[in-house]
N, C-alpha and C positions, 0 to 999 in steps of 0.2 A: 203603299201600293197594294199590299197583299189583302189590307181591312179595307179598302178601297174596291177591288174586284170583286171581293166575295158579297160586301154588302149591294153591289148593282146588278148581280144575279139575283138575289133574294129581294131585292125591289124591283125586279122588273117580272118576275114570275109571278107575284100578286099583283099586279098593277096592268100587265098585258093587254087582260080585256080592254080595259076601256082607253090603253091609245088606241087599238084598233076601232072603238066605235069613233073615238075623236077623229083622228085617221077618216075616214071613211064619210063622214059628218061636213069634214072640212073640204071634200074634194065633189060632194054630192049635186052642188049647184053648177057644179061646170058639165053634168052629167048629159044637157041636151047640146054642149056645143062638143064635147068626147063621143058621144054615140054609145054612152053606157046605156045601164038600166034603170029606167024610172021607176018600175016596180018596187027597187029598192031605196026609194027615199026615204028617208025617215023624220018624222015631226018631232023628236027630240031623242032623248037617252034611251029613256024608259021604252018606248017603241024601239029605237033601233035594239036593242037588248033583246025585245022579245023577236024582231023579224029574224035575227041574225041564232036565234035559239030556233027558229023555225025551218029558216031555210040550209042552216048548216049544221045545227048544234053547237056543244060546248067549242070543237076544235076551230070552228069558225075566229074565236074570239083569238085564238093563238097563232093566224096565220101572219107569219114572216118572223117567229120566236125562236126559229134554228139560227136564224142571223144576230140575232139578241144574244143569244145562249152562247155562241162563239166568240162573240167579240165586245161584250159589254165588260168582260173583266178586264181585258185590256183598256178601254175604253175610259171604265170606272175606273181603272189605278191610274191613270195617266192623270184623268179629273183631279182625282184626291191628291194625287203625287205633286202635281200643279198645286193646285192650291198651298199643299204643307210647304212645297217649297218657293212659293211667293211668300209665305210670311216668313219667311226669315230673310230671303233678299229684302224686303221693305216690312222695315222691324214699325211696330206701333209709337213708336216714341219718336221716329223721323220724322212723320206728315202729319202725325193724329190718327187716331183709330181708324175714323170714317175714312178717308182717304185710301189707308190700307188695306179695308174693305174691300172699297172698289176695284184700286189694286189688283189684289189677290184673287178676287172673282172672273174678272178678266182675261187676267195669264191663266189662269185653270181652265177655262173655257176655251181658249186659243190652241191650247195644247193638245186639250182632250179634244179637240174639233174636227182634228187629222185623222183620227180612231174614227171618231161617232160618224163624220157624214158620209163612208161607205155604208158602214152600219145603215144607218137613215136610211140612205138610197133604196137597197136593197128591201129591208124591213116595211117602208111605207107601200114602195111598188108593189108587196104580195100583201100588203093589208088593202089596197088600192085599187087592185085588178078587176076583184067581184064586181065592185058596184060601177068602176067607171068604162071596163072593158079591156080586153087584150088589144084593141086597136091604139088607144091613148097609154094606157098603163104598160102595155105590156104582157105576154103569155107566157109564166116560169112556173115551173113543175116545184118547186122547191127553192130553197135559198142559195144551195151550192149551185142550181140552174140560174138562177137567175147574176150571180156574180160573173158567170162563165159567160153570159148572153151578153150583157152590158158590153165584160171587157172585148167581147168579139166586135161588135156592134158598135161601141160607142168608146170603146179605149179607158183607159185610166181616168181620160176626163168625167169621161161618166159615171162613174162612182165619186166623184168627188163634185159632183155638181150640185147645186145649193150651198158650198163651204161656207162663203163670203153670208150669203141667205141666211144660213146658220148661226154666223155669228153675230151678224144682226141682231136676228130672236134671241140670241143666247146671252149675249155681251150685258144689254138692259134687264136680263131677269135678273144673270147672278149679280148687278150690282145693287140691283133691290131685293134680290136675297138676302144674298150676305149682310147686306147695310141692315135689314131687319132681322136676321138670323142673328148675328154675334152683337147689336145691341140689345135683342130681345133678350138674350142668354146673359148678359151681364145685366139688366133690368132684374128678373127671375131671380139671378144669385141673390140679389143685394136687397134687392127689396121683398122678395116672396120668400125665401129659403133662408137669410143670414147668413149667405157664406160669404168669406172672403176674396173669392176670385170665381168666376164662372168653368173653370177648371176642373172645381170641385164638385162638379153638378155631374146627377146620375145621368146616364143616357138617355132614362124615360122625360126627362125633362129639357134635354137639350133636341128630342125628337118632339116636342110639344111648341116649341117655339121654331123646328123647320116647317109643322106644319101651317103656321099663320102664315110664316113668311115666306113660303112657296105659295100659297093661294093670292096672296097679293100679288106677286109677279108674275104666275100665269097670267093672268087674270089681264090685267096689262099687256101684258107681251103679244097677246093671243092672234091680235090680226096680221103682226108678222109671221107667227107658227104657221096661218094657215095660207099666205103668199108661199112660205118655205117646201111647206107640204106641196102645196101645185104647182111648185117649179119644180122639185125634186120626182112628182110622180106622173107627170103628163109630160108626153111627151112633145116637143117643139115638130108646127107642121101639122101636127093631128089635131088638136083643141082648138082649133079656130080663133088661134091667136091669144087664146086665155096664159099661155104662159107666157109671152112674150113681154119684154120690156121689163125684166126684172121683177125684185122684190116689190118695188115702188109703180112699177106698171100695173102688175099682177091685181096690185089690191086697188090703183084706180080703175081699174077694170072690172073689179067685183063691185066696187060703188053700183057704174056705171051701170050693169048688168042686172044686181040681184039686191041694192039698198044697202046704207050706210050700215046697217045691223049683221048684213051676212059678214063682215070683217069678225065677227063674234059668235059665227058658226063652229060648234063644238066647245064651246068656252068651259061649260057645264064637266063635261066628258074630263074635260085636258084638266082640269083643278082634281077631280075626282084619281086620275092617271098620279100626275105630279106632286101632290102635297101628302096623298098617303105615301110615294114612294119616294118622298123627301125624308119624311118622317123616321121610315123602317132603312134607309137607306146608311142616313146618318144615326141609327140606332146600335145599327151593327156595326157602322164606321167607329164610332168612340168606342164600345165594347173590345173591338179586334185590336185597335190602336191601345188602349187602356191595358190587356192582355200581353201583345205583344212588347210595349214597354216600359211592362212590372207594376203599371201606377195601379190597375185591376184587382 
């Protein structure tokens, strides 16, 4: 729990910027039925980087990181604590590795889901506001305003809205995570390094193989993230129906609207966000785990 928390502070403080462009990317096509700003569209990464250096500066990139910054250590140790503690309820030698795998990815995501989609809520609504409006998104001064607004406004429900959304997106990464994470790591041991169990493998190398294997499952996942993102950040009533009908509505409704390809709005951004801070994330996870205990 404890290499868990600290390493999703230090992955999410290099990594911020570009959920916020992803963020923002993914919510931009709904901008003419929200009554945002078209001014701020943006034709990919690189643009949006430079509009949002333009019109905000650096701090632009960090809007909704007071909500990150509070609650990703809980978040993050509940994740890791999940996960440590699904492998040992379902040991590798019960189902087969793969199996445990998926397993394991699963309850970790379930658990850490309770933490994160306040988090979310919060975090995307003030990455969200700029571009699509205080009328859709919402008007919050800051992240302790914006939790106080919701719970006044929309109840407890409302911070927890998108869970189900969540784990949707969440459920199919970590099992194509995982499945590529801890085969890739016993591949590496055995055939790239000669060790005898993937155990023994340095951090720098077990963050080498979350990187492949979080770009693959963004990568994938991505047109649920971005239903998740527009139901968690528009509000019901004001988008012209864009958030209605769920996860499953949501995106036949971007078909409908904005072409097969916008399901793949921000794709770029959210692999650039997720696989450097899979990488630095689980760098510092095995270091602090390795540290804490004794094998370091």
């Amino acid at each position: 729990m404890l290499a868990g928390g600290v390493s999703g502070v230090a992955a999410r403080l290099l990594t911020h910027p570009m959920d916020t462009v992803k963020t923002q990317m993914q919510v931009q096509g709904a901008v003419a039925a929200a009554g945002g700003n078209r001014a701020l569209h943006y034709r990919g990464v690189a643009d949006a980087v430079a509009k949002i250096v333009a019109n905000e500066g650096v701090r632009g990139f960090y809007r909704g990181f007071g909500a990150v910054f509070t609650g990703i250590p809980f978040a993050s140790g509940a994740y890791f604590g999940g996960y440590e503690g699904a492998k040992m309820l379902v040991p590798a030698d019960a189902f087969g590795p793969t199996a445990t795998y998926i397993v394991t990815g699963m309850l970790a995501q379930s658990l850490a889901g309770v933490v994160y989609t306040p988090l979310d809520v919060v975090k995307e609504r003030l990455q969200a506001q700029h571009v699509l409006g205080a009328a859709s998104a919402g008007n919050y001064k800051h992240f302790a305003n914006a939790y106080a607004t919701i719970l006044r406004t929309e109840g407890v429900g409302g911070l927890f809205r998108g869970y189900w959304a969540s784990n949707f997106t969440w459920w199919p990464w970590n099992v194509a995570y995982f499945v590529a994470y801890e085969h890739g790591r016993d591949f590496v041991a055995q055939h790239a390094m000669g060790l005898s169990t993937k155990d023994e493998l340095p951090p720098w190398a077990s963050s080498g193989c979350a990187v492949a294997a979080a770009a693959a499952a963004t990568v994938a996942t991505t047109p649920i993230d971005l239903a998740k993102t527009r139901l968690q950040t528009m509000r019901r009533g004001v988008s012209g129906g864009t958030v209605e009908g769920g996860v499953f509505g949501i995106m036949r409704d971007v078909v409908r609207r904005e072409g097969l390809g916008a399901l793949w709005t921000g794709a770029s951004a959210r692999v650039l966000a997720i696989a450097p801070g899979s990488a630095i994330s689980f760098y510092v996870y095995e270091t602090i785990k390795d540290w804490c205990t004794g094998a370091g």
